[in-house]
C-alpha positions in Angstrom: -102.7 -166.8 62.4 -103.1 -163.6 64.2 -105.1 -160.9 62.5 -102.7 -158.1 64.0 -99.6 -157.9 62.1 -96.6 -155.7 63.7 -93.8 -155.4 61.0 -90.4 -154.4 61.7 -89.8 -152.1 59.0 -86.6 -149.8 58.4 -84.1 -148.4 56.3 -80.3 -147.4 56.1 -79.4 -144.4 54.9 -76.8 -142.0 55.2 -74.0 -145.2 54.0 -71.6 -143.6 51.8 -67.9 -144.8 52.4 -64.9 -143.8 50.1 -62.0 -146.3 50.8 -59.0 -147.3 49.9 -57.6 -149.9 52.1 -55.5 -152.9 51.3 -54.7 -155.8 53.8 -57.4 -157.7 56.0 -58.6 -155.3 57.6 -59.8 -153.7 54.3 -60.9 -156.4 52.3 -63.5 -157.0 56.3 -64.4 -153.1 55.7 -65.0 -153.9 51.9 -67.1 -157.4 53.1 -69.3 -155.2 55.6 -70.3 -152.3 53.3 -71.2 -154.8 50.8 -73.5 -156.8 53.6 -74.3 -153.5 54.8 -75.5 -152.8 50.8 -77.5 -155.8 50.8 -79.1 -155.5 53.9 -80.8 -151.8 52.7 -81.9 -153.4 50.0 -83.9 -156.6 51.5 -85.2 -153.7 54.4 -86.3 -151.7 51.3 -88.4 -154.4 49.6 -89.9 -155.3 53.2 -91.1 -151.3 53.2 -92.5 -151.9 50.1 -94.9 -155.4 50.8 -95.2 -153.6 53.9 -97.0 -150.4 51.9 -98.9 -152.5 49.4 -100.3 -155.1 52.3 -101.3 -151.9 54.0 -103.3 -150.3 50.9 -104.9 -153.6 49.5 -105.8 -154.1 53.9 -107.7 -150.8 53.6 -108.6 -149.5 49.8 -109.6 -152.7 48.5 -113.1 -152.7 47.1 -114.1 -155.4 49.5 -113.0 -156.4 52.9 -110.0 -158.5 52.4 -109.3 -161.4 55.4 -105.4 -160.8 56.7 -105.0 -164.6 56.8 -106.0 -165.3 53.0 -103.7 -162.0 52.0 -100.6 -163.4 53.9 -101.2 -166.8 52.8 -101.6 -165.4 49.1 -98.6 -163.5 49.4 -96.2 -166.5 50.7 -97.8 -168.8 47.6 -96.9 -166.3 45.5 -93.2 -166.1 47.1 -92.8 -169.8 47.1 -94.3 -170.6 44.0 -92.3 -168.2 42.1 -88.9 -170.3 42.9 -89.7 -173.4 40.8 -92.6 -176.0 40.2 -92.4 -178.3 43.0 -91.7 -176.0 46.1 -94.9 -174.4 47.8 -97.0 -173.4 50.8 -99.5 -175.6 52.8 -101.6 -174.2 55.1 -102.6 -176.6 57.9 -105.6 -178.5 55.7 -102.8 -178.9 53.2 -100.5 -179.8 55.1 -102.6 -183.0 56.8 -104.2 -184.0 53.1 -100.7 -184.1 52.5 -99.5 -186.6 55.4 -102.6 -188.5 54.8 -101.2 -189.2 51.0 -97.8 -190.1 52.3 -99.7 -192.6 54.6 -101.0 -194.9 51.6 -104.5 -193.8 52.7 -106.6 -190.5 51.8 -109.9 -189.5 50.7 -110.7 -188.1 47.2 -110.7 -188.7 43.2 -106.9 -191.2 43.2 -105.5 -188.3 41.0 -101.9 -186.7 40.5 -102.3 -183.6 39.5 -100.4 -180.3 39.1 -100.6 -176.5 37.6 -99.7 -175.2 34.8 -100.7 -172.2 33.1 -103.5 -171.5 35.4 -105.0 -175.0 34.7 -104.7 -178.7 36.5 -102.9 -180.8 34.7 -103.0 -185.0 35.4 -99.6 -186.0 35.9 -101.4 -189.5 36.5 -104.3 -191.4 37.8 -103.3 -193.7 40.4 -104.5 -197.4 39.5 -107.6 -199.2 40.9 -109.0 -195.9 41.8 -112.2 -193.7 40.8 -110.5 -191.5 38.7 -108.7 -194.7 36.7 -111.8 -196.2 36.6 -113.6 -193.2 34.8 -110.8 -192.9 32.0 -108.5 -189.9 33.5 -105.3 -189.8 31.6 -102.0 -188.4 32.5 -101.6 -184.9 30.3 -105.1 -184.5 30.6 -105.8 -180.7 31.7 -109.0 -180.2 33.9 -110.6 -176.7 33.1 -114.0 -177.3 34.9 -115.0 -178.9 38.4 -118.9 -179.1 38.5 -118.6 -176.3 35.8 -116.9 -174.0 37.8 -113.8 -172.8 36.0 -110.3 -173.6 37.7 -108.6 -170.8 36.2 -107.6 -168.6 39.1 -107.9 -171.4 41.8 -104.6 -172.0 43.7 -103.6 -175.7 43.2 -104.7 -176.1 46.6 -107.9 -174.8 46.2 -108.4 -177.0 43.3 -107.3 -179.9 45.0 -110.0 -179.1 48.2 -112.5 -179.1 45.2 -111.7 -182.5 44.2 -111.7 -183.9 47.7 -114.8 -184.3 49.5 -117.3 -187.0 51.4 -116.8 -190.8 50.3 -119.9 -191.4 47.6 -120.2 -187.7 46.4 -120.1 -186.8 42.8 -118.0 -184.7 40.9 -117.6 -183.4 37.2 -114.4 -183.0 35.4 -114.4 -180.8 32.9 -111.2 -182.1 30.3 -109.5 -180.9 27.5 -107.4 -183.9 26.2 -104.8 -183.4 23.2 -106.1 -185.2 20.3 -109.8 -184.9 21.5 -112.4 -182.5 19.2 -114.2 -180.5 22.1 -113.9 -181.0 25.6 -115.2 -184.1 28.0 -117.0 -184.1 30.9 -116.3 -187.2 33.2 -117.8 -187.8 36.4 -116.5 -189.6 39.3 -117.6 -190.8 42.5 -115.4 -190.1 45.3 -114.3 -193.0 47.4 -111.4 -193.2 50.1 -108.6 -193.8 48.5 -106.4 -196.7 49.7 -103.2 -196.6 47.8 -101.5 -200.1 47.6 -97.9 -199.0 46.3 -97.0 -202.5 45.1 -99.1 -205.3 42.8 -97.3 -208.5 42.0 -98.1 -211.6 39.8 -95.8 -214.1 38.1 -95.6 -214.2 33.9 -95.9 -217.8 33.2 -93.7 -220.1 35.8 -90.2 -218.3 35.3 -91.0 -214.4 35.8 -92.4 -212.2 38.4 -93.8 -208.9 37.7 -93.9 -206.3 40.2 -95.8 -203.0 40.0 -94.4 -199.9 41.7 -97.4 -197.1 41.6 -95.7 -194.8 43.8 -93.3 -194.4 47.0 -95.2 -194.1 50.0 -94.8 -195.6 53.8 -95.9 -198.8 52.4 -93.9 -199.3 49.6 -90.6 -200.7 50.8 -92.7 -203.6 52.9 -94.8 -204.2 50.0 -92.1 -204.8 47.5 -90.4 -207.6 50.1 -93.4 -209.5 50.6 -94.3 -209.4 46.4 -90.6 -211.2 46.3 -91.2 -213.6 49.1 -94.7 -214.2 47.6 -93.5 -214.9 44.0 -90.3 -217.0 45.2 -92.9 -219.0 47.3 -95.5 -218.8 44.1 -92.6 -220.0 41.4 -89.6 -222.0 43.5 -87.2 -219.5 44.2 -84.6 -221.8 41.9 -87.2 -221.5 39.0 -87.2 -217.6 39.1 -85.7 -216.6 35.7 -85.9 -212.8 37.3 -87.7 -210.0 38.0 -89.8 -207.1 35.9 -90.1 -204.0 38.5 -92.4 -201.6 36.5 -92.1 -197.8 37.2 -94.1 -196.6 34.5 -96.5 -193.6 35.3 -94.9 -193.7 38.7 -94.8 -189.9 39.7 -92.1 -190.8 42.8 -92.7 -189.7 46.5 -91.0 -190.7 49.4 -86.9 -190.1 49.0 -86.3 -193.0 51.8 -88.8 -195.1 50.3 -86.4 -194.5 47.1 -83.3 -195.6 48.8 -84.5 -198.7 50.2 -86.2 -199.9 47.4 -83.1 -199.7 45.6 -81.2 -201.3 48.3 -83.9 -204.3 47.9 -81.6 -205.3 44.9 -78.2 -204.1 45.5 -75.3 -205.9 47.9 -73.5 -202.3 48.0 -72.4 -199.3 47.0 -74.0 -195.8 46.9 -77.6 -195.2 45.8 -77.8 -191.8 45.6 -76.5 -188.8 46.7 -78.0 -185.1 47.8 -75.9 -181.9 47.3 -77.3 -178.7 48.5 -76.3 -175.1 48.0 -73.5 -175.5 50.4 -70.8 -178.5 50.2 -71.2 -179.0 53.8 -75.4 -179.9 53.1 -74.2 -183.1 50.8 -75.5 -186.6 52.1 -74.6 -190.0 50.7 -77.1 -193.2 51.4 -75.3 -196.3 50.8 -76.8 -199.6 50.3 -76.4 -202.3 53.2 -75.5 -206.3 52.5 -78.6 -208.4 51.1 -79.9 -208.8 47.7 -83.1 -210.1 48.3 -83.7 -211.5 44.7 -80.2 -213.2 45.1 -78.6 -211.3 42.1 -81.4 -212.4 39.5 -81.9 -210.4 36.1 -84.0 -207.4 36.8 -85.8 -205.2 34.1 -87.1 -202.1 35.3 -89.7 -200.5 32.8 -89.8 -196.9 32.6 -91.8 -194.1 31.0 -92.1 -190.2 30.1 -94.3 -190.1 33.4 -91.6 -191.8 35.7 -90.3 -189.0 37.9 -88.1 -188.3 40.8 -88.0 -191.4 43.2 -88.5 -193.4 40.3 -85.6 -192.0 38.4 -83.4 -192.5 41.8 -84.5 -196.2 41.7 -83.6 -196.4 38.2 -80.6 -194.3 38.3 -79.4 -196.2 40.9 -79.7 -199.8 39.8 -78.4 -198.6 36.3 -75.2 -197.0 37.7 -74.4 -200.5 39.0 -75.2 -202.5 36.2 -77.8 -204.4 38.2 -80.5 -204.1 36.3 -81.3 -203.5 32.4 -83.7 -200.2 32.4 -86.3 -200.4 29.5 -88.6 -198.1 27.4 -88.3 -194.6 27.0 -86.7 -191.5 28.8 -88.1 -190.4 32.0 -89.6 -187.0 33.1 -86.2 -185.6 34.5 -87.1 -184.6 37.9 -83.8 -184.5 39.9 -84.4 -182.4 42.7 -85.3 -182.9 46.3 -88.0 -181.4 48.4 -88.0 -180.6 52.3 -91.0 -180.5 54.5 -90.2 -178.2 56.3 -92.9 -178.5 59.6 -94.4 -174.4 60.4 -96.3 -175.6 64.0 -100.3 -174.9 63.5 -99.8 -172.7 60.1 -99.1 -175.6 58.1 -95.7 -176.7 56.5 -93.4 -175.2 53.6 -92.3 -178.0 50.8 -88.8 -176.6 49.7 -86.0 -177.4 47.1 -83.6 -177.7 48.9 -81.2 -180.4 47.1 -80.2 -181.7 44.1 -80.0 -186.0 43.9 -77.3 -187.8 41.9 -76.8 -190.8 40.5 -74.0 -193.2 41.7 -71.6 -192.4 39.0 -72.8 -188.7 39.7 -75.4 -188.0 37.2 -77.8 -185.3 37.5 -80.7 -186.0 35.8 -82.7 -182.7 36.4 -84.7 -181.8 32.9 -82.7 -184.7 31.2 -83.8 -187.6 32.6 -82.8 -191.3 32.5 -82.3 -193.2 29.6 -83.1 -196.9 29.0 -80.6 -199.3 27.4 -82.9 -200.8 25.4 -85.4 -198.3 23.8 -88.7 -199.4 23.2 -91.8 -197.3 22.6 -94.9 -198.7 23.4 -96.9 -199.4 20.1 -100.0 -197.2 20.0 -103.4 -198.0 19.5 -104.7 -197.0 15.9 -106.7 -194.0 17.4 -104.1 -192.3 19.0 -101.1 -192.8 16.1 -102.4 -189.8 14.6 -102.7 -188.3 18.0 -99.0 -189.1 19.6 -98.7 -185.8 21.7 -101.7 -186.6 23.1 -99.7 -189.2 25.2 -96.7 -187.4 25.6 -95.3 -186.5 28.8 -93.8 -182.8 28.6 -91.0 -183.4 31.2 -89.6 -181.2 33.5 -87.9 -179.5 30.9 -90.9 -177.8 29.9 -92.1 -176.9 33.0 -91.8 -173.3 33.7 -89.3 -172.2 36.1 -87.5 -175.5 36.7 -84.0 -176.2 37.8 -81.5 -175.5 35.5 -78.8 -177.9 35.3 -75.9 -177.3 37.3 -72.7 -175.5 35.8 -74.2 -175.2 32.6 -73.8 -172.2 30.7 -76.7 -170.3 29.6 -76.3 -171.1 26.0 -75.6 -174.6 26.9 -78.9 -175.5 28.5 -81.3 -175.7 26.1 -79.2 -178.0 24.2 -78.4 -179.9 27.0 -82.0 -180.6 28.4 -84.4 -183.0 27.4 -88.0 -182.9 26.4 -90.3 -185.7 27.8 -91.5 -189.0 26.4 -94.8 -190.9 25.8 -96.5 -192.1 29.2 -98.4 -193.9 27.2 -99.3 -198.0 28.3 -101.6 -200.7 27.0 -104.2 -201.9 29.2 -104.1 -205.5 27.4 -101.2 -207.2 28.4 -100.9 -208.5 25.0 -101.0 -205.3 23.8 -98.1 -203.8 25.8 -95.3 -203.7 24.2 -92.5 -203.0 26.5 -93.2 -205.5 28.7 -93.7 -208.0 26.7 -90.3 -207.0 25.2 -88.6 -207.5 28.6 -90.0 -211.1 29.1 -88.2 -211.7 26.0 -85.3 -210.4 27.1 -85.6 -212.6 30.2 -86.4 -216.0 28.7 -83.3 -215.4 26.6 -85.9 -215.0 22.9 -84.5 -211.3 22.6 -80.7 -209.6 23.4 -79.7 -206.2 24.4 -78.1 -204.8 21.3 -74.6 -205.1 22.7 -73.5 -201.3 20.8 -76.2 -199.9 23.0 -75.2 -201.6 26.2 -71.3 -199.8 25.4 -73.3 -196.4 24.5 -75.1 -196.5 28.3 -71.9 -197.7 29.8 -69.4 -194.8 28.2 -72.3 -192.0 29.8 
């Protein structure tokens, strides 16, 4: 970025108009003042950043650099709009493709900011930061004691990211937990494999979705045509896809993951702010599992693409969706490419179910509830594994044509992300091979509850 900035700065003055006109050609008068109006304003607010870049540029007790001032300023503008739209500067913006890729360097943590602090959404399986005991809801306040308070998520994240067999300490504050823990990690590359699969006795597959990157969509066909060629196709009772912890990602990778399992019929749809912007993605002939019962477990930290895959498969009664409400992310980011200064990640959208749900700070709810029993430990402890939700987030998305005193009572707070290491000890899935084998029902009142929403 150039370190010469020439702004365009003006005003209008001098407007004052006194009409009364009725017909066309006064209601265009009326429309141009009013854009006239509007214009002075925005021209006026550009005057003023103008006036406080210029005095921070020269009165500032140190030196400031242009770049990190314009940079600040757009994080600030950005940030301010909701949670999940924000800047990336060129760095950022390639960590972030690397990510997308299934392949990156660094700690195998999601994390985000909230109140001046990172907070885990969720450490991503089989890495360093799972390994060391990370937990989602965990806040990190320290990184080699260094405080994080005032770092830019960004900034934090660079922290956290560094050469393959380097060291780093986590300072954490975890609900529940006396005084604060200090974990430390070895970085490693991180090689994200978006789907695990193994087979639950002879009758059941299991398939693990961790996230939605490139590599998810190929991943998830060859775990079917594995456990088919594992069990006998013929012998398959069906299918648990879990999406628990799953913080979402890629919007396509969504899409056809859900069309993995459906013949036809709309998997979700995207509505902008105009009704022009709205896009539809429909799902084309094949079922790969050949219409076999599919449980799909989901948790407080199941967001976004999860929730579309969920959504989606619930809305057409193809699958039976298990555990507790998800985090309610139902909005859709843009990356939108800015050449060699990086790349803005925008709202842009809203997505909807098929039946045309929004599930922004609601979230999807299971048919068949079932919290995951909790260690004794932690029973006194339960917010200590409790996923806020985007409802709590500050800023969020508001749901759509709600009135103002309507949507606080409308939105829904997040669930436990809690889930048992011991497969034994997990509760929910063992609950949906029950289901499968036929040794448990749906409560049929509940399955005419979820079908009546």
């Amino acid at each position: 970025m150039r370190k010469n900035f020439l702004f365009f700065l003006g005003s209008l003055t001098g407007i004052g108009l006194t009409l009364l006109v009725t017909g066309p050609e006064g209601e265009h008068l009326i429309a141009r003042a009013k854009a006239a109006a509007g214009a002075a304003d925005t021209y006026s607010q550009l005057n003023l950043f103008g006036e406080v870049f210029e005095r921070v540029r020269s009165d500032y007790v140190e030196k400031p650099g242009d770049t990190n001032l314009i940079e600040g300023a757009i994080n600030g503008m950005v940030s301010s709009l909701d949670p999940h739209s924000r800047y990336m500067n060129d760095k950022a913006w390639r960590e972030m493709q690397e990510t997308t890729s299934g392949e990156f360097g660094g700690l195998g943590i999601e994390v985000t900011m909230e109140d001046g602090l990172v907070k885990v959404v969720a450490p991503i399986d089989d890495t360093p930061a799972a390994k060391a005991g990370v937990m989602s809801n965990d806040i990190i306040t320290h990184l080699d004691d260094e405080a994080v308070q005032g770092l830019t998520l960004n900034q934090a994240v660079d922290k956290m990211r560094g050469p393959v067999n380097t060291k780093i300490k986590l300072t954490i504050m975890r609900k529940g937990a006396d005084k604060a823990i200090d974990v430390t990690i070895v970085r490693d590359v991180i090689r994200v494999k978006s789907v695990r699969s193994h087979s639950e006795g002879e009758d059941v597959g299991y398939i693990r979705i961790t996230q939605f990157n490139e590599q998810t969509t190929d991943g998830l066909k060859q775990a079917i045509n594995d456990l088919n060629a594992q069990l006998g196709a013929d012998k398959v009772k069906g299918y648990v896809v879990d999406l628990r912890n799953n913080p979402g990602g890629l919007l396509d990778q969504a899409i056809s993951v859900s069309d993995t399992f459906l013949d036809k019929g709309e998997i979700v749809s995207t509505r902008g702010r105009n009704a022009e912007e709205t896009q539809r993605f429909n799902a084309r002939p094949g079922d790969m599992t050949k219409g076999k019962p599919v449980i799909v477990l989901i948790n407080g930290g199941s967001a976004s693409a999860s929730e579309i895959v969920a959504g989606a498969l619930q809305d057409h009664h193809r699958a039976t969706i298990l555990g507790t409400r998800s985090f309610g992310k139902g909005s859709v980011q843009t990356i939108i490419p800015l050449g060699s200064n990086g790349a803005l990640r925008l709202t842009t959208a809203r997505y909807y179910t098929p039946s045309g749900r929004s599930i922004q700070a609601k979230g999807i709810e299971p048919e068949v509830v079932v919290e995951e029993e909790l260690p004794d430990d932690l029973k006194k402890k339960a917010d200590e594994v409790s996923t806020r939700g985007e409802a709590n987030l500050r800023g969020h998305l508001k749901i759509e044509g709600a009135a103002e005193d309507e949507e606080a009572s409308e939105e829904e707070s997040g669930s436990s992300s809690y889930v048992a290491p011991e497969k034994e000890k997990d509760t929910q899935l063992n609950y949906a091979l029950d289901l499968l084998r036929g040794i448990k029902s749906v409560d049929t009142d509940t399955k005419k509850k979820a079908e009546a929403n």
